[in-house]
Every structure is written in structure tokens, then in C-alpha cells.
C-alpha positions in Angstrom: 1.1 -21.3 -6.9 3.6 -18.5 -6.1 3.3 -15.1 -5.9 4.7 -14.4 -9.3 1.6 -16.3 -11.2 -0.9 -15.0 -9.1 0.1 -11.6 -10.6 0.5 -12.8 -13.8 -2.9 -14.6 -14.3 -4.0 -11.3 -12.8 -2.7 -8.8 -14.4 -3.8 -10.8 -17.9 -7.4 -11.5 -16.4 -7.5 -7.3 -15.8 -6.6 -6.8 -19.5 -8.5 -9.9 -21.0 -11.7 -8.7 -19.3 -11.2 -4.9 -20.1 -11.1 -3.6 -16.9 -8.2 -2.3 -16.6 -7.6 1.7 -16.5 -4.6 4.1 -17.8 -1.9 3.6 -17.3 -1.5 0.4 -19.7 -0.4 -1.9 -19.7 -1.9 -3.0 -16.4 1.1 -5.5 -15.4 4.6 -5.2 -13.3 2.2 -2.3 -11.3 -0.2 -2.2 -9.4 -3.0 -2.3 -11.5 -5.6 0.9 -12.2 -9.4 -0.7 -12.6 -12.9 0.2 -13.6 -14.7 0.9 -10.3 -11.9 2.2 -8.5 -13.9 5.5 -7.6 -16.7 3.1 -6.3 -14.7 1.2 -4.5 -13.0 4.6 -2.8 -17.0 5.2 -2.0 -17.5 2.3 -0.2 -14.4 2.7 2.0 -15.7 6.3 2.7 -18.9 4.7 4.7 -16.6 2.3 6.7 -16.2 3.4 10.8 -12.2 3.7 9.9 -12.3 6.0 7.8 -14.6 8.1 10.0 -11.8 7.6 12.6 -8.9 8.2 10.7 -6.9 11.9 11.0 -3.5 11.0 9.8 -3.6 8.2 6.8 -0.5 6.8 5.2 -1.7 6.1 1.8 -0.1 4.1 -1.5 1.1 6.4 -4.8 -0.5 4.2 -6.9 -3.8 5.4 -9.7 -6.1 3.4 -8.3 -6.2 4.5 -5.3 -5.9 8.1 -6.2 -9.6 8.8 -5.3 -9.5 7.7 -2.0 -6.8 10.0 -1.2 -8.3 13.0 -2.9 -11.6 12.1 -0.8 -9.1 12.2 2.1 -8.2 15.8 1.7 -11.7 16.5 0.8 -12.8 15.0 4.7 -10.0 17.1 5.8 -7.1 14.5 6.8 -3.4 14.5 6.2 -2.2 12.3 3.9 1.5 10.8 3.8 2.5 9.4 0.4 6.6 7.2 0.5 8.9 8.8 -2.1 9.3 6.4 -4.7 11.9 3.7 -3.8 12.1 5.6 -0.4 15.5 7.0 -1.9 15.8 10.0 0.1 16.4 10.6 4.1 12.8 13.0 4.3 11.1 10.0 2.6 7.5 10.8 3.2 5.7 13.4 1.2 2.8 15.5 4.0 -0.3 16.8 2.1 -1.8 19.1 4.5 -5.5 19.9 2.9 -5.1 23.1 5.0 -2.2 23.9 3.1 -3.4 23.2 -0.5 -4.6 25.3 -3.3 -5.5 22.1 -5.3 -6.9 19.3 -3.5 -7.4 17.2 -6.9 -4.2 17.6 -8.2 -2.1 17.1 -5.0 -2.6 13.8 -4.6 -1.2 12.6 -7.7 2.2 10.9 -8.2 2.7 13.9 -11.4 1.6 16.1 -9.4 2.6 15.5 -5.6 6.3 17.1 -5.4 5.0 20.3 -6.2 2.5 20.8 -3.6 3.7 18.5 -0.5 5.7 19.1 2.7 8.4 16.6 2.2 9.2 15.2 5.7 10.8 12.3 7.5 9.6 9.4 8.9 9.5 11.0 12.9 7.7 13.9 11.5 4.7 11.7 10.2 3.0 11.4 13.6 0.8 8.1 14.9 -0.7 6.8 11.7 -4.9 5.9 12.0 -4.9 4.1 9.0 -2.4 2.6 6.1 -4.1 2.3 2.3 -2.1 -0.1 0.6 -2.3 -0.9 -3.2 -2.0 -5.1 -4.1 -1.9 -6.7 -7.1 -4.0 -9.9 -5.3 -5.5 -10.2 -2.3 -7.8 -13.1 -0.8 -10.7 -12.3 1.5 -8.5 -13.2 4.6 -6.0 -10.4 4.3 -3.0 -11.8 2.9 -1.8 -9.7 -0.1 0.4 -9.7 -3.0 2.2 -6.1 -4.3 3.8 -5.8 -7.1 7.0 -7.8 -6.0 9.2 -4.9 -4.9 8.7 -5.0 -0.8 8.5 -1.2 -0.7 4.8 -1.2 0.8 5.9 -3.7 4.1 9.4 -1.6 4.3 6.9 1.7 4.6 5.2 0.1 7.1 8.5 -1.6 8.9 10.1 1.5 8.9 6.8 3.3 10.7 6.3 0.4 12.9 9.7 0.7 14.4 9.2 4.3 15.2 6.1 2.8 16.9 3.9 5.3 14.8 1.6 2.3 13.5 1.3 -1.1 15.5 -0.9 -4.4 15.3 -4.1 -1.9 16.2 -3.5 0.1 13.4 -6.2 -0.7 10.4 -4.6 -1.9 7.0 -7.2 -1.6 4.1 -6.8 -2.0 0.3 -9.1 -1.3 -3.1 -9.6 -3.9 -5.7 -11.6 -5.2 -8.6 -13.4 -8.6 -7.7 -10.8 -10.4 -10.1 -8.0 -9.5 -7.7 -9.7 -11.1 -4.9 -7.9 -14.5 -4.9 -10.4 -17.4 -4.1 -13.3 -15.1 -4.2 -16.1 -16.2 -6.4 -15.3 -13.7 -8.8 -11.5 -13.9 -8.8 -8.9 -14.0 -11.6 -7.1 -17.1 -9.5 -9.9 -19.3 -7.6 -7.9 -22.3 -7.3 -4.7 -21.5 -5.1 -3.5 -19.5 -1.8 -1.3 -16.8 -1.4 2.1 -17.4 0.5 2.3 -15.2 3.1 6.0 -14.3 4.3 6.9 -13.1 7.1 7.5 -9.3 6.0 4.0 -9.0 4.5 1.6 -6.7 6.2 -1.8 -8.4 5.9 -5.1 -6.5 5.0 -8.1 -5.7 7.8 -10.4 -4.1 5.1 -10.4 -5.4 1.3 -13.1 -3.2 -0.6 -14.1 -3.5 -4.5 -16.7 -1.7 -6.4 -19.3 -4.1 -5.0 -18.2 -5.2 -1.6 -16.3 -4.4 2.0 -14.9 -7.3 3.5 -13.9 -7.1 7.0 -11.1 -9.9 6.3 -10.3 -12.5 9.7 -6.6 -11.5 8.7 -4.9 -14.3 10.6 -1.3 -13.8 9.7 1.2 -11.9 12.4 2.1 -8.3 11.4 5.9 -7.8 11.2 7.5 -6.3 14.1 9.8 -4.2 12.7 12.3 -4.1 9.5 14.0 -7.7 8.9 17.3 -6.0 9.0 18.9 -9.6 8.0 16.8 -9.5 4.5 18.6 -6.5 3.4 21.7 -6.6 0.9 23.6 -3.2 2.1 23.6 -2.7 -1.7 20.0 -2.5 -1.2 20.3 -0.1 2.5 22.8 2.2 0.4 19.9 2.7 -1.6 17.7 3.9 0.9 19.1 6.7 3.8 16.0 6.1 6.0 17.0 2.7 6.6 20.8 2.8 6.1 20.8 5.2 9.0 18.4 3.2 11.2 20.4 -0.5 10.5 21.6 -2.0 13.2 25.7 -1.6 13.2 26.3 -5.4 13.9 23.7 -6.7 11.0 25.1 -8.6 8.6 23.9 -9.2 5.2 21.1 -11.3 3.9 19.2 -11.8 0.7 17.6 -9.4 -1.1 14.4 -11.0 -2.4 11.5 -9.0 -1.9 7.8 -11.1 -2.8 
């Protein structure tokens, strides 16, 4: 099964089930869920959360009360600028700096109370939240089929401000967890290329799973993956691309 029907049958289990959460519909995102706050809980108890100063967090609703609990603990939170379309392509919420922890945090809401900074200025990261679509109990995750979550991290990991050490956790509902007992998709595995950043810590509403993650991080940005239709797009990486790179495709999974 590819990628593409795993978030299909999920996003339609999400709905079918009634679990899903504003904003509808649930599919071509990544999907909001009943027992997202619980599952933000549970990551709250975890030792790498207690560790983590500086997170680099996902925009995405359902994991908009983890990062309000951030600020609430008192650590900086770095949220991408949609499409990563600008050269400062990292928003900084400072919960020293806020008047409104609860209302920072939101993609609405964001613009008008971060620091918007670049990549350099983000500092060693503790700990990156990602949002998925699907994820199985060994790590390997599926977004929403736009590669902006590995780019984040490529782009970071080439500054050497995250690295293979660096904890990679994401919220779900249980019918996101691919091959778990209570999954939307029990009967397939999740294609891992080699751009996808795998998951240490997969946390629902009922569980924390310490996944084995045996997949290889990647090392950097696949500069040959990028059409420069695509690099035009995005000034962080146009001005970091290598001046000899030619071409490839431009197929993000």
C-alpha cells in the first residue's frame, strides 16, 4: 500500500468514526482528533519534555495544545512559515515575551505575536513535534504529502541545530497508528523514503510509545530532489543550494 491510501483510508476512518475535530473536513491535512488535549497530557509526563528548552513544533490544530502547554512550562517555541516562503522562515514565541500564551500559538493567531526569525537564529533544537497523517509504532510516518516537515528538519539539520540525538515525537488518535490494534490500516507498512524523518515518541489519548525507530535520519536536504521551480519558491533553501546541483524531481511523499 502506498502512502497515498494510507491517508486516504485514514482520513475516511477519522470521519467515519466521528473523531475527527474542526477544521472539517479532516482529509488533504493533517487531521484535528478527539483526544488531542489528552494526548498533549501524556507527552507532558514524558522525560523529553522535562528536558526540552527550545522545541520546534508543527502549525497544525491538533497539536495546538502541546504547544500552548509549552509556553505554559516556559519554553520557546519555533513554528515554519507556511510553505517556508520567506528568507526569516521560522516564527520564535518567546513565553517571556507574550501577553497571550493561548492565542500565540495558533496558526490565526501566530503573526501577530511572534519574533519572526531565520533558521541560524533558532538555536540547538531539544525536541521537534511533528504532525502525521499515519504513523506505525516503529516510527516511520506519513504527512500530509507535501515534504515541508522533513525540509524543516533538513534545513535545521544542516545548520547542525538538530542531529540523530535530537528526540522526534508526534500526537495521534489510535486509528492513525498503522498496524496498531486499533488502527485505521492494520494490514500494510508504511514506505519509508529516504527524506522522512522517523518518530522516537508516538503518543495518543491512551498510550506513549517509545517507538525502536529503525530507519536512518536524513543527513541533510536532498538537494538533487528539488525542481529549482520548487527552490525559487523557498529563499531559505534557494540561498543555501549547492551552486553545482542540478535538478531532480519534485515528488514530495
Amino acid at each position: 500500500m502506498d502512502k497515498q491510501a494510507i491517508r486516504d483510508r485514514v482520513w475516511d476512518a477519522l470521519e467515519d468514526a466521528g473523531v475527527a475535530r474542526f477544521p472539517f473536513p479532516p482529509h488533504d491535512r493533517i487531521p484535528n482528533f478527539e483526544g488531542a488535549d489528552r494526548a498533549a497530557e501524556r507527552v507532558t509526563e514524558t522525560a523529553v519534555w522535562a528536558d526540552a528548552e527550545r522545541i520546534k513544533a508543527n502549525p497544525d490544530s491538533p497539536q495546538l495544545p502541546l504547544r500552548r502547554a509549552a509556553l505554559r512550562a516556559g519554553k520557546t517555541v519555533y513554528m515554519a512559515v507556511p510553505r517556508l516562503r520567506e528568507a526569516e522562515c521560522f516564527y520564535e514565541l518567546d513565553p517571556a515575551e507574550l501577553a497571550d500564551i493561548d492565542a500565540a500559538p495558533a496558526v490565526s493567531n501566530v503573526v501577530d505575536h511572534a519574533r519572526q526569525v531565520g533558521p541560524e537564529a533558532v538555536g540547538e533544537v531539544d525536541l521537534v513535534v511533528s504532525g502525521s497523517v499515519a504513523v506505525t509504532e516503529d516510527g516511520a510516518r506519513v504527512g500530509k504529502g507535501e515534504g515541508f516537515s522533513d525540509l524543516e528538519y533538513a534545513v535545521l539539520h544542516e545548520l547542525g541545530l538538530v542531529d540523530e540525538a535530537t528526540p522526534t515525537l508526534t500526537t495521534v488518535h489510535e486509528l492513525q497508528v498503522v498496524g496498531g490494534p486499533s488502527g485505521a490500516v492494520t494490514d500494510a507498512e508504511v514506505p519509508v523514503d529516504a527524506h522522512d524523518v522517523p518518530m522516537e515518541y508516538v503518543v495518543t489519548p491512551e498510550r506513549t510509545v517509545e517507538a525502536e525507530a529503525p530507519y536512518d535520519r536524513p543527513a541533510g536536504v536532498d538537494w538533487g530532489a528539488l525542481s529549482p521551480e520548487r527552490l525559487a519558491e523557498m529563499p531559505v533553501l534557494a540561498a543555501r543550494a549547492p551552486a553545482d546541483e542540478s535538478a531532480g524531481r519534485d515528488e514530495p511523499t
